[in-house]
Every structure is written in C-alpha cells, then in structure tokens.
N, C-alpha and C positions, 0 to 999 in steps of 0.2 A: 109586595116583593115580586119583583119579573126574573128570579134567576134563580134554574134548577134545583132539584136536590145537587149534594156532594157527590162527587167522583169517589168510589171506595179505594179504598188503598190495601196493605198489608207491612206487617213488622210494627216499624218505628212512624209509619205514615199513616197507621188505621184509624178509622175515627174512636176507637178506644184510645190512643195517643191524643186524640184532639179532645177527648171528654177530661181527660189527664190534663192537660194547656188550661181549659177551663177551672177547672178548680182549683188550680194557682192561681189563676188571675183573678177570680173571687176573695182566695185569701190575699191577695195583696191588694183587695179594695175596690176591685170594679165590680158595680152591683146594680146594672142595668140587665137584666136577664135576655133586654130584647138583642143588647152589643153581644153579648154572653154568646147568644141562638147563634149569632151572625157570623161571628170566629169559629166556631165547633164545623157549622156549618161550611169554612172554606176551607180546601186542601192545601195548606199554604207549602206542602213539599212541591206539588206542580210550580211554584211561582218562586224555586227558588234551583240552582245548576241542578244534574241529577245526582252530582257525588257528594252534594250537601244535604240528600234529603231525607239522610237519619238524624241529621242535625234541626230537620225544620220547625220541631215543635220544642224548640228551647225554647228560654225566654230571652236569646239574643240575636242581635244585630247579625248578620250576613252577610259577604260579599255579592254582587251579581253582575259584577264585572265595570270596565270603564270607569272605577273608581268609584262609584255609587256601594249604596248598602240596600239590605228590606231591612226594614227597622225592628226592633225586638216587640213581640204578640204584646207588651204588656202598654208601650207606648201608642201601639195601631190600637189597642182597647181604651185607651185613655182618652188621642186624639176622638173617635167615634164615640164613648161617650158625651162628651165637651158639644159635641155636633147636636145630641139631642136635643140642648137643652133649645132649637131652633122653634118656633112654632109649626112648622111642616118642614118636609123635604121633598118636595115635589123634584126642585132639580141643586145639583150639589156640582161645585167646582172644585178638582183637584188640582194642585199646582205641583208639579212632579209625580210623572206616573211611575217610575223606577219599575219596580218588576210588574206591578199591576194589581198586589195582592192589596193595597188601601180601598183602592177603587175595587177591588171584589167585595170584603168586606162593606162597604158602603153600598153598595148594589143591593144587598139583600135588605137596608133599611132605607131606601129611597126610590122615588117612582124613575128617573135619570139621573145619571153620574158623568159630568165634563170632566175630564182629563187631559192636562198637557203632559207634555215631556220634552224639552230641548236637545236628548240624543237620540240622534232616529233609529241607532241598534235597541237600544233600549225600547222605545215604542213601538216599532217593530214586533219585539220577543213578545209584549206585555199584550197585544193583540192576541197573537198566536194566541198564548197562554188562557187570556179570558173565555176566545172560541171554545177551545178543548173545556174548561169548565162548563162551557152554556149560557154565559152570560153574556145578554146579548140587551143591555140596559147599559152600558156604559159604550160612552161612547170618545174616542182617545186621540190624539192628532200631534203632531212633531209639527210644533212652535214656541219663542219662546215665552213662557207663559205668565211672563212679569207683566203682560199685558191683560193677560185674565180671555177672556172669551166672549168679547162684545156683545155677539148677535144672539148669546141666548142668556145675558143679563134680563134679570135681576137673577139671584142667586139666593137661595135662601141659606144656604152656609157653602162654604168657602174653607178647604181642607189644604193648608201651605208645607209640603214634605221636605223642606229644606231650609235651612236658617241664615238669616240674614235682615236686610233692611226693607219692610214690607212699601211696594209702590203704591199709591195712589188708586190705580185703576182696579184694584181688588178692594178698595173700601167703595169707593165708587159703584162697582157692581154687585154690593152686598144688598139688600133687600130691607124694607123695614122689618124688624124684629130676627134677623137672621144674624148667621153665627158664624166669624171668621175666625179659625184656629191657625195657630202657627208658633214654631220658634221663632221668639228674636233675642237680640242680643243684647245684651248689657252694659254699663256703663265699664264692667270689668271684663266686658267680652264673653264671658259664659251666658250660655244661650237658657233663657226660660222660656217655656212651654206658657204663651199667653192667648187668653178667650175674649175678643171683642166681640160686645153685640149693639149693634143698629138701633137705634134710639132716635127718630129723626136725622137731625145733623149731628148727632152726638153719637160715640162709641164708649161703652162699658168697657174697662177694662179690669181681667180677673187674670191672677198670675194663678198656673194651676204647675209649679214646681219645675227643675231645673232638668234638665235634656243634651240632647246633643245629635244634630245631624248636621250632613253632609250645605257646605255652602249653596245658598242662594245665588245663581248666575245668571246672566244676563247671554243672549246670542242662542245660535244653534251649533251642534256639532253632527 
C-alpha cells in the first residue's frame, strides 16, 4: 500500500463512525478483512460536499453534484472485493472517477490506480481531494474513458463506476487472469453488478446481484 494513514476527523466523521461502516458491512456480507482495512481506513466525509459529511458514513448513495452520485460504502465494498479475486494488482483502471473516493479505496489495495473521469469539475475536485488525503498512487485524468487508458495496458482489473453497455477497449486492456467489474444492463434494463475474468480469449462471467448507477456516457463535459 503507497497511501497514508487516514486524516482524523470528529462527531459523525471519526474513525469510530468508520469502525461503525465496517461492521455493517461485515454483517451484510463483506468478509475480506483486507477490503474491510481499506474502507475504515478512508475518510469518505472528505470525498463527499461539506454539508453532507454527517451523512457520509451511511450506507447510501450521495449527491456530488453535476448529476453524478458516490455510491453507497456497501457497493464500493463489494465492487473492491470482486477486484480481489484478480491474481495481483499491480496496476488497476477505474472508469469514472466521480468524487475519487473508489480510487482511494483502491489505493490502499494496489501498487497504481488509473482513473478517468469525463467531467473535468468533477476530476478536478477528485484531485484536490486525493492530495488533501496523501494519496499520491493514483493517478486521474479528464477523458472520455470508454477508451480505457492505452499506454499503461494491460490492466490487471478494470473497476467500471457507471452502467451501461461495456466497450471493447476495456476487455481488450484487461490482462490474463485479471478482473473487470461493472454494471450492465439487462435485457429488462435493470442493471446487474457483473464480474469478468480473462481466460485467454475467453471472459468468465459471474453475475454478483442487482445495482444501480448513474449511466455510462460517451464524450467530455
């Protein structure tokens, strides 16, 4: 792990609040102790408005403006455990940085963290943000990222924060034995939370239960 201890807080933001997040998200299933470390470990009130940040350790979804959300601690525990089952994580592509708090989480279980983001306020903030944390392993860029991140493929897993219909160039830049997460969508339109993994030319696919984020978009803003 290349990224500091947590920033302390007080009230509703203390890492006693964050040891509280944790063992909910144990009792609802997530039982990788090292994903567990990773969440306690990040301050997710920094990574969310300031007058949301007695709200930060729900277990839900969030506004952060521009019509985007941070996703609710129990789906970022889920998406990041799904990631493990990767045979390393040397270097990890995210595809939607939104506030930046996936890619913190992810920081702490990986050597590098690619991150897009196609609104550049948004990429913007998620910088700042990471700074002020310490984390200085992820590395974040306003493009649009249905392209994936060529020049530092192969990818050993591949973290997709937005649902829709997954391109080409992200299975393309997946690694052998690596691990691409994502919602997609369904024949009824309701989005499932699905886990491919690289098999030569071949992708496993594991449905790990039903979801809901913000559309997959093409272009920048």
């Amino acid at each position: 792990m290349n990224a500091s201890s947590p920033v302390r807080g007080i009230g509703m933001t203390s890492a006693r609040t964050r040891r509280r997040l944790v063992e909910a998200l144990r009792d609802q299933g997530i039982g990788d102790e090292r994903v567990l470390s990773a969440i306690e470990a990040t301050p997710r009130h920094l990574f969310v408005d300031e007058a949301l940040s007695s709200r930060a350790y729900e277990n839900s979804a969030l506004p952060i403006g521009r019509g985007q959300t941070i996703s609710q601690p129990r789906v970022v525990a889920m998406m990041t455990e799904a990631v493990m089952a990767a045979p390393k994580l040397e270097k990890v592509l995210e595809i939607g940085t939104g506030s930046g708090y996936q890619a913190a989480v992810l920081s702490r279980l990986a050597q590098k963290v690619f991150t897009t983001e196609r609104i550049g306020e948004l990429a913007r903030l998620a910088r700042q943000r990471l700074h002020r944390v310490k984390i200085h392993n992820v590395y974040a860029r306003h493009v649009d990222g249905l392209t994936g991140w060529p020049s530092q493929a192969p990818f050993d897993a591949i973290v997709v924060t937005a649902g829709g219909r997954l391109p080409q160039p992200l299975f393309d830049q997946l690694g052998e034995g690596g691990v691409l997460i994502a919602p997609v969508a369904g024949s009824d339109g309701m989005q499932r939370l699905i886990r491919f993994i690289r098999r030569g030319a071949e992708f496993e696919r594991e449905d790990l239960g039903a979801v809901s984020f913000v559309p997959l978009l093409e272009g920048l803003e």
